[in-house]
N, C-alpha and C positions, 0 to 999 in steps of 0.2 A: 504494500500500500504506500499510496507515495506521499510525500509530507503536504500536499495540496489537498488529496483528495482525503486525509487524515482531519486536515483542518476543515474542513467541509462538511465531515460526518461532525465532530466537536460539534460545530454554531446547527448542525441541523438537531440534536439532541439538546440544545442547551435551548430552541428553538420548541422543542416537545416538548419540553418541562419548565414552563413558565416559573416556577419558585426560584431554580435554579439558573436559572437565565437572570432574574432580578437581584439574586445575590451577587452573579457576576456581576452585572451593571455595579449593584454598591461598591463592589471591592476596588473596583479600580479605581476612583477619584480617593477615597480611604487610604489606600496602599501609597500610590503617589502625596497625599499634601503628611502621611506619617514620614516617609522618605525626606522628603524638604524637610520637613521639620526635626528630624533626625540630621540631615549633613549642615544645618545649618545653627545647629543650637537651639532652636526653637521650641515651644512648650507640645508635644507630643499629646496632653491631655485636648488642648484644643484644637490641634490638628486631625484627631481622633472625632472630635467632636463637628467639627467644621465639615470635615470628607462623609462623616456620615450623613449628615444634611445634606450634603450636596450631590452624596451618593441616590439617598432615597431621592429626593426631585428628580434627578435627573432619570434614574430606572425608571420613576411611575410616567414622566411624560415622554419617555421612548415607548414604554411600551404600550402609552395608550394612541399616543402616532401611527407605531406599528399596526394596532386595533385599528384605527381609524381609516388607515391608507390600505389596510385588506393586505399587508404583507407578513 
């Protein structure tokens, strides 16, 4: 299997399973501003707190676009 059509079956599964698709969406704005907030000295508790706000917003209005636009 080749690492394209690996990556393809991933977002088509992660596409199945709506909870798991949404926690992805969280985790990457999370992941990224603890990082910054990690190389830069930064307070971790509020970058925790910031990416997850910014996490959920952002998940719910992907994936009610995606709802919306029928993809």
């Amino acid at each position: 299997m080749s690492p394209t059509s690996r990556l393809a079956a991933a977002g088509e599964w992660l596409e199945a399973h709506p909870i798991a698709y949404f926690l992805a969406l969280v985790a990457a704005p999370v992941t990224a501003k603890v990082a910054v907030a990690a190389l830069t000295g930064g307070g971790l508790r509020e970058a925790v707190e910031s990416g997850l706000v910014f996490g959920v917003v952002f998940a719910a209005v992907t994936l009610a676009l995606r709802r919306y636009v029928g993809q």
